[in-house]
N, C-alpha and C positions, 0 to 999 in steps of 0.2 A: 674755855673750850665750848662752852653751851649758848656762849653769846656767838661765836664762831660758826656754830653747828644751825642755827636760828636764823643768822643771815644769809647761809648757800641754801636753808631753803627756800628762804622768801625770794633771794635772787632766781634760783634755779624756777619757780612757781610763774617767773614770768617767761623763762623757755619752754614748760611744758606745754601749754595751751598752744603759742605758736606753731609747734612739731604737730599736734593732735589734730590743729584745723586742714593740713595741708591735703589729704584724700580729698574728701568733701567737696573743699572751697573749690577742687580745680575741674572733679568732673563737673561742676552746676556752672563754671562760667564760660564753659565751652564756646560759646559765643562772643565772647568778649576779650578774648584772651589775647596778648602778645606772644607771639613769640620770641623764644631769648635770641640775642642779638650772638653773633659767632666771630671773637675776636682773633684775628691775625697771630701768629705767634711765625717764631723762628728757631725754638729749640733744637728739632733735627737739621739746621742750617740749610732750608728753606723752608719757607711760606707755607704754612698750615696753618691747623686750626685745632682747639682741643680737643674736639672732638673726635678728630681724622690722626689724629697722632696715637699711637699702637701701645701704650704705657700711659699711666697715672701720674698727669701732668696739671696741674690748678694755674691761672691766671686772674691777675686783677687787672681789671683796665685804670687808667689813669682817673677818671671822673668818678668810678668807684672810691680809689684813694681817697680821694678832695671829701669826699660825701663823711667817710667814715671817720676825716682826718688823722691821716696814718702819715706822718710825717719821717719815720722812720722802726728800724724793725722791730723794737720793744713791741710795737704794736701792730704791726704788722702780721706779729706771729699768732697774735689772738684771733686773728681773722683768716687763716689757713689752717683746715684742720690738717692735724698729724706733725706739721712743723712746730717743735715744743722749743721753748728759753724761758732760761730764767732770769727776770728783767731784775737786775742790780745797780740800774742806775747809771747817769752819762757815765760817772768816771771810769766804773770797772768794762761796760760795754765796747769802749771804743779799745781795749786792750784785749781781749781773749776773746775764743769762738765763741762756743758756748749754745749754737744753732743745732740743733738735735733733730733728726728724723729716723722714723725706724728704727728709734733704741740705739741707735749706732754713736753711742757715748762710756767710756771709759774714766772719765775726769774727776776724782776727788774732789768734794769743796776742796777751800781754801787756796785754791791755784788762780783766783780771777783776774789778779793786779798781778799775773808774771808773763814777763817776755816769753814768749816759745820762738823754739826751733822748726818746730814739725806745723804741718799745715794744722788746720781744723778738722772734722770730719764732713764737716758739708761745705764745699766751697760757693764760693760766693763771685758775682762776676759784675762791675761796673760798666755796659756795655761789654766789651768783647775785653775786659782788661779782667783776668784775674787776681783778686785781692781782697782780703777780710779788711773792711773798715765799714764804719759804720757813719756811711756820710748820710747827711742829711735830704729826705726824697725829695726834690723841689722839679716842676714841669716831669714829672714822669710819664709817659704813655702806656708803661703796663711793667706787673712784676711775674713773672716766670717761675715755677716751683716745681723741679723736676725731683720727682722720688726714686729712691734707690740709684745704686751705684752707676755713673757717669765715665766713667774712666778712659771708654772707648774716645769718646768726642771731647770731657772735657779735662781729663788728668787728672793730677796730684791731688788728692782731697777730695771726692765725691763720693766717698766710701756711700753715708747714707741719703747723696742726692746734691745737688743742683740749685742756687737760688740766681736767678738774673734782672738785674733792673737796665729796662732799656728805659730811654729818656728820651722826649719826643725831640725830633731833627728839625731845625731849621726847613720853613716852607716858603719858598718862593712863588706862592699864592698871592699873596695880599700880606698887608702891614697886620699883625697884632700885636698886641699888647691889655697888659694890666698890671694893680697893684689894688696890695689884700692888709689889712692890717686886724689885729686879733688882739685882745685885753682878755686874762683870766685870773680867776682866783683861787688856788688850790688852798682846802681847811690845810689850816694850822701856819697855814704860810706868812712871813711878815710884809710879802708886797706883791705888787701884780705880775703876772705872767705878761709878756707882748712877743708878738712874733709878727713881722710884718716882710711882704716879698715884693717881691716887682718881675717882668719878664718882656723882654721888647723882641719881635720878630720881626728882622727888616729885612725883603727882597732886594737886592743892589742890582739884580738885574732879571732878563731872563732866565739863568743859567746859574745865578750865585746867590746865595743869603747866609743871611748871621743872628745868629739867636743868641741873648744874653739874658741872665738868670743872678739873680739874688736874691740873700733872705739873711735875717736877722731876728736872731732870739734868743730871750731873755726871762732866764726862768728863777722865781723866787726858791730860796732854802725853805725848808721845815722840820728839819733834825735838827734840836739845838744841844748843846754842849755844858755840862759843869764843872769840868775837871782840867780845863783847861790849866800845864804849867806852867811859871814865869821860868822866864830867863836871865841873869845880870848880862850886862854887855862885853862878858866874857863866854858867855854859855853855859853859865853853869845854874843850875837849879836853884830857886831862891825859896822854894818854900810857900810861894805864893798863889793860889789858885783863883782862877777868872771863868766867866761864864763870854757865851757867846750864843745868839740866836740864829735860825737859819742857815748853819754852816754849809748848806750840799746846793746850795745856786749854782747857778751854770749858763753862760753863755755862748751861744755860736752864731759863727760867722761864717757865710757860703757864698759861695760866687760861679758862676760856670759861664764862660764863653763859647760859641759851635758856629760853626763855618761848611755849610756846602756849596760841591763845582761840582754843576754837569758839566765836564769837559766836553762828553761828545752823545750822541745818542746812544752810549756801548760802555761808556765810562765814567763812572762819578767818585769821588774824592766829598769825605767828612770829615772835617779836626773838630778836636775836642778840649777844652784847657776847664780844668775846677780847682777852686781849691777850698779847703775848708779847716777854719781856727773854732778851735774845743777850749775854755777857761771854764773849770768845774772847781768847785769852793771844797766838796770834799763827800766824802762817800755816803751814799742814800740808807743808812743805816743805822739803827739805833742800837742800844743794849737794854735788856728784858731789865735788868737789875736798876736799871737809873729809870726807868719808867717810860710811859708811851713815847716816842720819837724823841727822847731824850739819848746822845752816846757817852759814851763814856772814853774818848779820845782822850788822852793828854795833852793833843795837837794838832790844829789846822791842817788838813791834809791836802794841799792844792794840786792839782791834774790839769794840762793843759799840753795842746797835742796840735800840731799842722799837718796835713795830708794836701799832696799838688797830685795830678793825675793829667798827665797829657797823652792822647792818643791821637792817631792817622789811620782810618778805612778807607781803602781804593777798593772799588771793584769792577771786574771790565766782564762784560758778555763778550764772547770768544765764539760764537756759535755754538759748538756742544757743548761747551759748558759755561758756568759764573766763576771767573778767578778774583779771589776774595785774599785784601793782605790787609792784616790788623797789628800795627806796632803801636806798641803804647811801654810809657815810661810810671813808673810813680816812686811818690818818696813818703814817707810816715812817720816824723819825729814827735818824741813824747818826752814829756816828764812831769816827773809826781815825788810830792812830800808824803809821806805820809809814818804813822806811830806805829812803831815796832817793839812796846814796852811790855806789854802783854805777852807778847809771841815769846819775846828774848823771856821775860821772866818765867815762863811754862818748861821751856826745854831743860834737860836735864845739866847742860853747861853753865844753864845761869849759879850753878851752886861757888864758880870759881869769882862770880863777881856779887854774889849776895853781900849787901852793906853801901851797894854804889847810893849813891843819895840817891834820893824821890825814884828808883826805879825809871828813870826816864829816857828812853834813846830813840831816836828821829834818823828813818831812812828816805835816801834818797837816790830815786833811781829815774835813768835816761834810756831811752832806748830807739834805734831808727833800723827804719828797714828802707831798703830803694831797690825796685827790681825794674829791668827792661824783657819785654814780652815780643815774641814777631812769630806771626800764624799764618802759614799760606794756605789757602781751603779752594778746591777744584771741587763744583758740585752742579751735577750733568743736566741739563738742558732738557735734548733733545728726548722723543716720546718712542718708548721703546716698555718691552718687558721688564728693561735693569735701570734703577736709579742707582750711582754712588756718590759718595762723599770721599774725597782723599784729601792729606794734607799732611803740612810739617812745621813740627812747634819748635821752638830754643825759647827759654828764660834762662835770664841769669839773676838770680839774687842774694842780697847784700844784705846781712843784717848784723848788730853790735847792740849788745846792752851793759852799761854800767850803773852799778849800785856801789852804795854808800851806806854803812851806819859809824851814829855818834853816841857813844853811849855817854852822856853828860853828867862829868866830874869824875870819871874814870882813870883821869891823870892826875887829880889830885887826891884820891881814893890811893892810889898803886905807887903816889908817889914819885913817876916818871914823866921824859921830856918822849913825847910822843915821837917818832921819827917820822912821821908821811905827814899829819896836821892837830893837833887839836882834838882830845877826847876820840878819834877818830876809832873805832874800834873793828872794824871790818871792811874793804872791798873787794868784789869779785868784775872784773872786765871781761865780757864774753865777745866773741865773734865768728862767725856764720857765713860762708858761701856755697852756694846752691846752685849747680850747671844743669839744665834738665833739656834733651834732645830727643825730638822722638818722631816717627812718622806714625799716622794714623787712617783708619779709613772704616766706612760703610758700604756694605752691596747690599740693596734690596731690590728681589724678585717679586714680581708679581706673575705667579704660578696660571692663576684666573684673575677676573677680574674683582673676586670677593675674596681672593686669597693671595696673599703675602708673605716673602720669609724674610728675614735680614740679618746680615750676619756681618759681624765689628771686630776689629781687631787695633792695639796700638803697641806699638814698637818700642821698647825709650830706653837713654842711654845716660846715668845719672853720675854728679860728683859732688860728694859733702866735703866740705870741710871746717873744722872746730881748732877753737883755741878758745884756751880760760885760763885766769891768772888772779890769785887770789893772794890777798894780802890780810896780816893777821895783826897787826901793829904791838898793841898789848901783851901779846904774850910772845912775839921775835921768836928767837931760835928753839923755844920750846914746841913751835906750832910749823915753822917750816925754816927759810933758806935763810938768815940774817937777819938785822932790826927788826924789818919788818914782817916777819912769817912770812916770809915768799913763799909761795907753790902754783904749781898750775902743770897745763898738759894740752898738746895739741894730739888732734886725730884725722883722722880721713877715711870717706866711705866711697866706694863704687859700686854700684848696679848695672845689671842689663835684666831687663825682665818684658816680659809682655801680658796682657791681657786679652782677654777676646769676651765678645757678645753675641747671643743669639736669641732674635726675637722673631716673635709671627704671630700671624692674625687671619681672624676671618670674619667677614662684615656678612649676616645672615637676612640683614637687607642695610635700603640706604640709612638704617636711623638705629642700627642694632648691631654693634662689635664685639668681636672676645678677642684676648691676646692669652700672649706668654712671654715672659723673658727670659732667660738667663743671661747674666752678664757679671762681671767682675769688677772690683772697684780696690784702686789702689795710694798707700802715700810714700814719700819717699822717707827712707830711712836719715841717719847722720851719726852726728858725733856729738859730744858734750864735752870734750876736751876737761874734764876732769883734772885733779889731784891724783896721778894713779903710781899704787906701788907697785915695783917689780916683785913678781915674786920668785923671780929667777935669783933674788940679792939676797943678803942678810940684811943689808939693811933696808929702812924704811924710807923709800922715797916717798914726798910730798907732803909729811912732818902729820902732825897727830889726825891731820885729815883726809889720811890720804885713803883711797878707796879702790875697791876689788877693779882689777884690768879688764875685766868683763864690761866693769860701766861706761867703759871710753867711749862708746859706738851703740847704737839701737837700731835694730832693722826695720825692713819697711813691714805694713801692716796690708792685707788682703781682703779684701770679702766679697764674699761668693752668694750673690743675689738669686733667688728662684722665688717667681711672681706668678700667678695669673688672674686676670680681672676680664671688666667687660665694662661699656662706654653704649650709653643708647638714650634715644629721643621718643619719647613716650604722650600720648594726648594731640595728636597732631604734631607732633613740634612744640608743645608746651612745656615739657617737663623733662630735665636733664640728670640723667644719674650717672656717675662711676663707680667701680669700686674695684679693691685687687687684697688679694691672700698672700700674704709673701711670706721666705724665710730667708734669713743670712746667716750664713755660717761667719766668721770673723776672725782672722788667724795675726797671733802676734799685735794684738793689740797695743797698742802707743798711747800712754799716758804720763802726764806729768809725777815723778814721786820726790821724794826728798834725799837724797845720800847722806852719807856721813858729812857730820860736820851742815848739815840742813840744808845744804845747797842742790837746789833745783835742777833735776834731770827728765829726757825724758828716756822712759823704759818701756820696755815692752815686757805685754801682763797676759800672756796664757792666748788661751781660745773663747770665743761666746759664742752665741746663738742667741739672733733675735728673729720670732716669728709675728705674727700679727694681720690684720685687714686694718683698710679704710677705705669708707664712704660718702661720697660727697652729690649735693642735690640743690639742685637750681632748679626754678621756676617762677612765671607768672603766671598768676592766677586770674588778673584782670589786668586792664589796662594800666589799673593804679599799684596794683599790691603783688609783690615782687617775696619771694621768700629763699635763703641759701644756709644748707644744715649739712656738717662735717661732721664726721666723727672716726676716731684713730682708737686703735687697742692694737698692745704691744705688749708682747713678755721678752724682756732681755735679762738673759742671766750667763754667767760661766758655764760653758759646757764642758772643762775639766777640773781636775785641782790641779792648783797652782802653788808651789814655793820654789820664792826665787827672792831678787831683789839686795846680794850678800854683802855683807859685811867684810871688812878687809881680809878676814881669815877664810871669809869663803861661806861664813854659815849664814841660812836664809834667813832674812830680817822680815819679812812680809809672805804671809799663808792665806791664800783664799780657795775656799772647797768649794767641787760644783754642786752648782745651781744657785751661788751665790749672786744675787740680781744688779745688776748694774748701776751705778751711780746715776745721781739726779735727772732718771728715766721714769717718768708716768705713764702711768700703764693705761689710762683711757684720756685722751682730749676729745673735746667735744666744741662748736661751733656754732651760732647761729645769727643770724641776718635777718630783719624783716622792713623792708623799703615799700612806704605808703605817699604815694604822689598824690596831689591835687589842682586842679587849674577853677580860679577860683574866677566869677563872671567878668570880674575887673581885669583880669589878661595875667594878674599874679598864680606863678605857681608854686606850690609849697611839697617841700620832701622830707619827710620824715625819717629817720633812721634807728632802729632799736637791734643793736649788736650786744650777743652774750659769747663769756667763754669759760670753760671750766679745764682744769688742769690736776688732775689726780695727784693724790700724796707719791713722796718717794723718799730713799734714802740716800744722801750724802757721801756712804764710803759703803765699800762693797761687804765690811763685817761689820755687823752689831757692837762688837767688844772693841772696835777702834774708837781708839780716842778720840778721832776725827769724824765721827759717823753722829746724824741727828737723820731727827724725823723731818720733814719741810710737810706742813697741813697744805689737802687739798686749797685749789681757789677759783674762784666765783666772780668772775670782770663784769660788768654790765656798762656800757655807755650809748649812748643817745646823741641822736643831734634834730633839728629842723631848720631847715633851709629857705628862704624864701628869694626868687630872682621875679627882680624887678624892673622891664627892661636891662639895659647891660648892668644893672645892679645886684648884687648877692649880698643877702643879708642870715647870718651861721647865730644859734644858741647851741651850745652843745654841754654837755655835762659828761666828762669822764670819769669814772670808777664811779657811777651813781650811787653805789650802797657802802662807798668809803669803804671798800676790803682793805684792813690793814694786817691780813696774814701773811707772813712771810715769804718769801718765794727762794731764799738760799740762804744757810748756816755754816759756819764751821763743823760746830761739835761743841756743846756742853764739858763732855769729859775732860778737854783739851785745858778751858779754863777754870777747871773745877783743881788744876794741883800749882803748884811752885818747884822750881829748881827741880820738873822732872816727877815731884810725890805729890801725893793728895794734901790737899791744903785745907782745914776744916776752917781757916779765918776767911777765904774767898777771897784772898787781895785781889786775883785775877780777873772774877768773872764781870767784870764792870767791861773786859773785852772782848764778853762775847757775842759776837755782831749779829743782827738781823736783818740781810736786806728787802725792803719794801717798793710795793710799784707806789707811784705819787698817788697821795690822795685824792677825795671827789676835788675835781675840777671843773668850774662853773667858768666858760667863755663862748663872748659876743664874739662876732666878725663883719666886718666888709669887707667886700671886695667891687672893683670897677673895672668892667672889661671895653677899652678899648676897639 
């Protein structure tokens, strides 16, 4: 802990001086100064600028990106204050949200690597495609960060905000192109990082072009393994244990094609086609007990994942107004090995299979989702007192997940002919459809010319539906419907609900705004198609697993935003600040828990309240030296007590009292940037980058006394880079995590692997499972790049 306490402040020693010089420096170069450049944005579905947008909105421009090399959101988020994650590494990232703004998080550890049903809390959008994946950023033109609830404009899942990566469009300019290639070495790794892209932009005519995008990368392991079990060529345990180095490598693979047609002076048409293949060797995570980046795995945990994403935007000037259609399709199939030996040997059912050999079972789960999306947006032209936005959404989506475990030597342990396969000790087959219908819309008046109101509303018209089918092989008619413990249960939800927004502002000149908001933000509820007993019967439907009639179904979850902040241009035009006060109320909160029988639901957990500010500041200070400092404080906690969560008889299994503080919610992030140009006599110019970010402690489960609940230590990022362009030349040193932070950023729980079969275990067989995940270590890489 004192070696830990030692490094955030030598890290943190080189933010404070940055923060400290920025008064000073900026009135003394008054003469010399740039002004900040004002990027385009399209969040209120037209053309503005952050500045002129009435809410607490942050943009990165694309060239920003490139500089910071932010290639996707693990690091992304280091560089936006207030947007907090906890980075767990490719495998667990491209499966679960995990995107937190405004405290607006509910989620236990240990839910990282499971399918959900329910959206995220902060939705995410691939151009105009709604969709959590975490594809890889290549030719971006800017990333969009809307705060607080969205719900008006962008639906399901914006509870605590909005994240949008637009990607630059085909230009029927001129020809470009390039290709970049990158060698790195992260400590403790056994081999090089490379990541190398390319990008052609060809006009075909006046009217048409095509832009094509790839990239390839290749990133070395540095978790290595000792416990590796053998297997006979039966599967059964031999008793034999192997090592393995660097098990958490990972490579991907991106590709995107883009096609625009000015049809006419009034009409243009964009296609968009990407896809991108994920192969991860296995989780970024060590165990404290087997030593620094050592895990304590039984078993290779391999993840590997395709995501296709095809879209069509038309949009035609009509005179009054821009009619705007955006369909887009995607699909997101996954699967993962990974050790469930640990887990099985903790719960209290392991006591019916204590004595299976070596404790060893291997799960495996598949999961795909595919939705189709179509948005028509009417948003008014002409110059009048009223701007609106109107439009109407339908998605439909598709999702299934099947898991598998094998508990190995469990048929020769019991002495039986397995009925489904082989040692097979468990499946559960999920499946998911999502109808979502809804009209929407925006009025904004302008009262004066320094005064504005607007006011939002959306309409929608939802259908869930579930089914689950769970198989118990081992223990048949004790556990459920025949050989094979059959059970299972389908459900179905329906909604009609609305929400509304009301915001306003007044500009007290042209470089100085205040707002307000209120607005609401919602996700849609469902089902879990459970094991459920009647308890209209005597008997027990759905066999020893079966579970209270309440958990069939989870309602949707609400929260109710109230903001005010202020946006201004200060020193000339030098110097840009925001910042905004908010609270949300948060009803029926939807979170991942575990039912009887362990299996994965979501539930809905009481009321919170999250309050908080954040501040954000941009400036140049001279021509060369560029400075941007964030900082976010948030308290989220339960606003009531809560028990709920029952057991087949009805009695509550799970108790949380208010003001108990929300899960893996930090209560201060903090940000900073400092960008140093130079143009040296020789025509080379050189760009220095010094990026910090700090992320407050927090807690994993919302009590202390859960066996699931740890501490996660604050943490301390610092990375750098220098750039030098030389003619069409670019030449990258960069160094990520410069002070090698190897503190945690997410745990289960101690307690969890501190017992057996359920009790406290004072011999520790368990805790060799208990996982720590880590960002990668310091990272040393070269670049080129040749632009065309």
């Amino acid at each position: 802990m004192l070696k830990q306490q030692q490094f955030k402040k030598k890290a943190l020693s080189l933010l404070i001086p940055v923060v400290s010089m920025s008064a000073p420096s900026l009135v003394q170069a008054q003469g010399s100064v740039l002004q900040l450049e004002e990027m385009v944005i399209t969040s209120s579905r037209r053309d503005s600028t952050v500045m002129d947008i009435p809410s607490n909105i942050s943009a990165v421009g694309g060239e920003a990106l490139e500089k910071a090399g932010i290639t996707d959101f693990s690091k992304l988020t280091r560089n936006i204050p207030g947007l907090s994650f906890s980075d767990t590494g490719p495998r667990n990232n491209g499966i679960s949200g995990g995107l937190i703004m405004r405290g607006m998080n509910a989620q236990a550890g240990g839910f990282e690597d499971f399918y959900r049903s329910s959206d995220p809390a902060v939705s995410t959008y691939i151009g105009e495609t709604p969709l959590f994946v975490n594809l890889n950023m290549r030719d971006i033109n800017r990333v969009e960060v809307l705060r607080g609830p969205q719900g008006t404009l962008y639906g399901s899942g914006s509870l605590g905000g909005t994240v949008r990566y637009i990607q630059n469009k085909p230009s029927m300019e001129a020809f470009e192109a390039h290709v970049s290639a990158k060698v790195a070495q992260t400590s403790g790794a056994g081999d090089i990082n490379t990541d190398t892209e390319f990008m052609i932009n060809l006009p075909i005519s006046d009217n048409m072009a095509v832009r094509a995008v790839g990239a390839y990368v290749d990133n070395s392991g540095f978790i290595d393994a000792n416990r590796l079990e053998g297997l006979d060529a039966n599967g059964q345990p031999t008793g034999v244990l192997s090592s393995k180095k660097d098990i958490n490598g990972n490579t991907v693979e991106y590709a995107r094609l883009g096609f625009v047609w000015d049809i006419s002076d009034s009409v243009g048409l964009e296609f968009n086609h990407q896809i991108q293949s994920d192969d991860v060797d296995g989780r970024q995570a060590y165990s404290a007990s087997e030593g620094d980046f050592v895990s304590g795995v039984k078993r290779l945990e391999p993840f590997s994942r395709d995501v296709r994403i095809s879209s069509l935007d038309i949009q035609a000037d009509v005179g009054f107004a821009t009619v705007s259609s955006s369909s887009s399709y995607y699909r997101n199939e996954a699967e993962s090995t990974y050790d469930q030996s640990y887990n099985y040997a903790a719960q209290g059912f392991w006591a019916y299979y204590d004595g299976v050999p070596r404790n060893f079972v291997t799960g495996v789960k598949e999961f795909e989702t595919d939705a189709f999306v179509q948005e028509v947006r009417l948003v008014s032209n002409t110059e009048s007192d009223f701007d609106w936005v109107v439009g109407a959404y339908y998605s439909s989506w598709n999702g299934s997940a099947d898991a598998a475990d094998y508990i190995h030597g469990i048929d020769n342990f019991y002495a039986i002919t397995n009925p489904q396969a082989p040692d097979l000790g468990y499946t559960n087959i999920q499946k998911d459809n999502f109808k979502d219908k809804a009209v929407f819309g925006e009025l904004t008046y302008h009262v004066t010319e320094a005064w504005q109101m607007t006011f939002g509303a959306r309409f929608f018209d939802q259908t869930f539906e579930s089914s689950q089918t769970i198989t118990l092989p081992p223990c048949g008619v004790f556990c459920g419907e025949g050989p094979t413990g059959l059970s299972g249960g389908t459900a179905e939800q329906d909604f009609e609900d609305e929400i509304f927004k009301f915001n306003t502002s007044y500009d007290f000149s042209e470089t100085m705004m205040v707002f307000m908001t209120w607005a609401e933000g919602f996700r849609h509820g469902g089902s879990n198609g459970l094991p459920i007993d009647d308890p209209n019967t005597v008997a027990v439907e759905g066999g020893i697993f079966a579970n209270h009639a309440s958990l069939m179904t989870f309602d949707a979850d609400k929260a109710t935003n109230l903001e005010v902040g202020f946006k201004g241009r200060f020193f000339d035009n030098h110097l840009e600040m925001s910042g905004a006060i908010f609270t949300i109320d948060w009803d029926d909160n939807q979170v991942l828990q575990r039912a009887q029988g362990g299996f994965p639901i979501v539930y809905n957990l009481g009321e919170s309240k999250t309050t908080g500010l954040e501040l954000e500041i941009k400036s140049h200070f001279t021509e060369n030296l560029s400075l941007s400092l964030g900082y976010a404080y948030v308290n989220a906690e339960t606003s009531k007590d809560f028990s709920g969560l029952p057991d087949r008889a009805g009695n509550p299994t799970l108790i949380i009292e208010k003001g108990s503080e929300l899960p893996g919610v930090p209560k201060s992030t903090f940000t900073a940037a400092l960008d140093y140009s130079y143009m040296m006599d020789n025509g080379v110019e050189l760009a220095y980058r010094l990026g910090g970010f700090y992320k407050d402690s927090f807690g994993t489960d919302f009590n202390k006394s859960s066996i699931y609940y740890d501490e996660v230590d604050s943490q301390v990022i610092i990375d750098t880079s220098l750039v030098a362009y030389v003619d069409q030349w670019q030449f990258t040193l960069s160094v990520d995590n410069l002070f090698d932070s190897d503190d945690s950023t997410l745990e289960l729980g101690n307690a969890f692997y501190q017992q057996y079969a359920g009790q406290p275990d004072a011999t520790g067989r368990n805790q060799a499972g208990d996982a720590s995940y880590v960002v990668r270590p310091r990272t040393v890489g070269v670049g080129v790049k040749y632009t065309f």
